[in-house]
N, C-alpha and C positions, 0 to 999 in steps of 0.2 A: 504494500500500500504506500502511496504517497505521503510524504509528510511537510509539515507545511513550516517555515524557520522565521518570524520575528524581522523587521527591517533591521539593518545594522549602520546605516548611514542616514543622515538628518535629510537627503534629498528622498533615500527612500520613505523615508518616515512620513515626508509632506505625500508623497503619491499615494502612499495607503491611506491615508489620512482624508486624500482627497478623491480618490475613488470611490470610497463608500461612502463622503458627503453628498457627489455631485448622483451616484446609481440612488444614492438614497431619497435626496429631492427629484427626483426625478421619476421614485415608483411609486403606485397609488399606496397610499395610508393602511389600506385592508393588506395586500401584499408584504408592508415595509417588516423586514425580518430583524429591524433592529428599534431600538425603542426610541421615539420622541424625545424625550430624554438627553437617550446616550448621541443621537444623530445630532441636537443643538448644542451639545457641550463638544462636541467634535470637529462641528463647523466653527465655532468660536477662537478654538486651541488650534485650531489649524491656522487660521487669519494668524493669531500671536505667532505660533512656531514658526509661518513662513517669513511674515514682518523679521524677525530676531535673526533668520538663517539669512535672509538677504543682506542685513544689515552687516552679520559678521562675513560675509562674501564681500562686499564691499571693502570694510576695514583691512581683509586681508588682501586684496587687489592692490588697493592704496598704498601697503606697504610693502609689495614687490615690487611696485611700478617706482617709489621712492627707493626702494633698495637698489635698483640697478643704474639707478644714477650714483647712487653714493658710493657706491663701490669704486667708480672711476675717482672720487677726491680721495677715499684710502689709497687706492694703488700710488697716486699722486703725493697727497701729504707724507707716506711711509718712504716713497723713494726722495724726496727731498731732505727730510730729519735723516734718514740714510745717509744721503749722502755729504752731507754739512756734518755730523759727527765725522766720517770718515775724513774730510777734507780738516777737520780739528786736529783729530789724531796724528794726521801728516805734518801738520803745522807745528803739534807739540815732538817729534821725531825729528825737527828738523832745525829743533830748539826757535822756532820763532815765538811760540808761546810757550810758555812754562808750564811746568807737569802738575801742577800744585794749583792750576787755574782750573785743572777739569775739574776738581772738586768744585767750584760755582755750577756746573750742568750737572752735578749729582755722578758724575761719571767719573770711574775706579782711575785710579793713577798706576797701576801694576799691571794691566795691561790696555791692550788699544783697540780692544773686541768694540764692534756694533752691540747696543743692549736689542734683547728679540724685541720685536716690532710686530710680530704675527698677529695680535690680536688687539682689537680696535681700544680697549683700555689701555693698553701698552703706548699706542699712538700717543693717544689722551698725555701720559705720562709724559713721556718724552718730549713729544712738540713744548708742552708746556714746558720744561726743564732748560732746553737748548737756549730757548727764546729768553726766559728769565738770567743764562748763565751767560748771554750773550751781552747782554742787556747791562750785568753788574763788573763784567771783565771789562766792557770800553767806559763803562763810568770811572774804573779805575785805570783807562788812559791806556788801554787797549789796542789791540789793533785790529779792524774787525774783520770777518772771516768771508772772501770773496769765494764766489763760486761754487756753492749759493750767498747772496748775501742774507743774511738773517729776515731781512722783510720781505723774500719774495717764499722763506721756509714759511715766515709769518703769515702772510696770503693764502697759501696752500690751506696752512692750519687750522684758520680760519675758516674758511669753505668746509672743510671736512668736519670739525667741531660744529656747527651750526647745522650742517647732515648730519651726525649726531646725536645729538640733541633731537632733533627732530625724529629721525628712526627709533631713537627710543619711548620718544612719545606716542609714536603709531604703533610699536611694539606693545605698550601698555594698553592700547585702545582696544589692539585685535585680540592681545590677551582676556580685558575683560569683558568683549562682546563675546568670546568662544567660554568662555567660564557661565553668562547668562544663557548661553544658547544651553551649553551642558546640560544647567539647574533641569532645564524643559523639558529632557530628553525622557524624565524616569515618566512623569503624566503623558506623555504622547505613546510611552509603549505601555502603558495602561489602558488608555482608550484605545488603542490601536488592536490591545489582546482582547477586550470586553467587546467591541465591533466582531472580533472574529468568532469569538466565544458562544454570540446571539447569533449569526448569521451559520456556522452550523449546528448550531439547537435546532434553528428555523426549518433547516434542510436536510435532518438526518435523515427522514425516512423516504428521501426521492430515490429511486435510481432510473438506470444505472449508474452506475458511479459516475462517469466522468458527465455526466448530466447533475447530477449535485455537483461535484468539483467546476466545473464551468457553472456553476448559478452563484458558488461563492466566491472565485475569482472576477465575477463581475462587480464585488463589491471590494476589492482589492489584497484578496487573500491568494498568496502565494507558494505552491505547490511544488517540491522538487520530489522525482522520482530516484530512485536508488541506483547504483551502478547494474545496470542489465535491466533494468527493472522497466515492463512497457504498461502502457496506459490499458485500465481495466473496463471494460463497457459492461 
């Protein structure tokens, strides 16, 4: 026999959800195999569920279509602080700065590694670091460090800090629309099991089978048969 398995996604959840609203308005009152009741509180939590799923559809659009821009000011900000440490390091090897100034960028004096850069806090970190160590080595009569100069690291860092900032804020948005959508999910497979539940009550004693099975499929109940297994008439 067939068995029938639960939506497991929030699009399927709206189609069952919306199946047996629209088969339901749609069949006379004497016929309708599900209760007044349960068909009005169905159509209602469907309008919500679908409102909340579009909504976090949206959120989450929004934040790929921002993410693929921003990614281009990481690649960008990461290789400029790249390479302005690097061109430091050079400078302090070649004694034109002094070994004892990289402490102002927070940067170790015992060797002349790149700090990892892989990860967009890391950026955060550093840009900020470079720029302030920049900043306090020509106040004290410095000499400043071409190639990149510190305002065009600065520019970069900028752009990318302010994308940032902002992908985090869409990050918390799509977060909390996908946590409210969540909350909805356990009442929509509630109604969704209670529609199925009445609808083969209604229909146990039709056959043949796949004449019940197609009478509750029309209200959006869904049937998988078994490996080998063929339809019973």
């Amino acid at each position: 026999m067939p068995y029938r398995r639960l939506p497991n996604t929030d699009l399927a959840r709206i189609r069952a959800l919306k199946a047996a609203v629209m088969k339901g308005d749609a069949s006379n009152l004497r016929e309708l195999p599900i209760s007044l009741h349960t068909l009005s509180e169905a159509r209602s939590y469907l309008q919500k569920f679908e409102v909340m799923q579009d909504y976090y559809a949206q959120c989450l659009d929004h934040q790929t279509k921002a993410s693929r821009k921003h990614q281009v000011h990481v690649k960008t900000a990461r290789l400029y602080i790249s390479h302005f440490i690097q061109v430091l390091n050079m400078a302090v090897i070649r004694s034109e700065i002094k070994e004892m100034h990289k402490k102002l960028y927070s940067l170790s004096t015992t060797d002349h590694n790149v700090p990892d850069l892989t990860n967009e806090a890391a950026i955060v970190l550093w840009g900020k670091n470079v720029i302030e160590g920049e900043r306090k080595r020509i106040a004290q009569g410095g000499i400043p460090v071409y190639t990149p100069t510190i305002a065009k690291v600065k520019v970069h860092y900028d752009i990318f800090l302010d994308g940032y900032e902002r992908q985090k804020g869409l990050q918390a948005l799509t977060a909390r629309s996908l946590e409210e959508l969540a909350a909805m999910r356990g009442r929509a497979d509630e109604l969704i099991l209670d529609i199925w539940n009445q609808v083969e009550a209604a229909y146990q004693d039709i056959s043949p089978n796949e004449v019940r099975l197609n009478l509750c499929r029309d209200y959006g109940l869904i049937y998988y048969y078994r490996t080998g297994e063929q339809p019973i008439e």
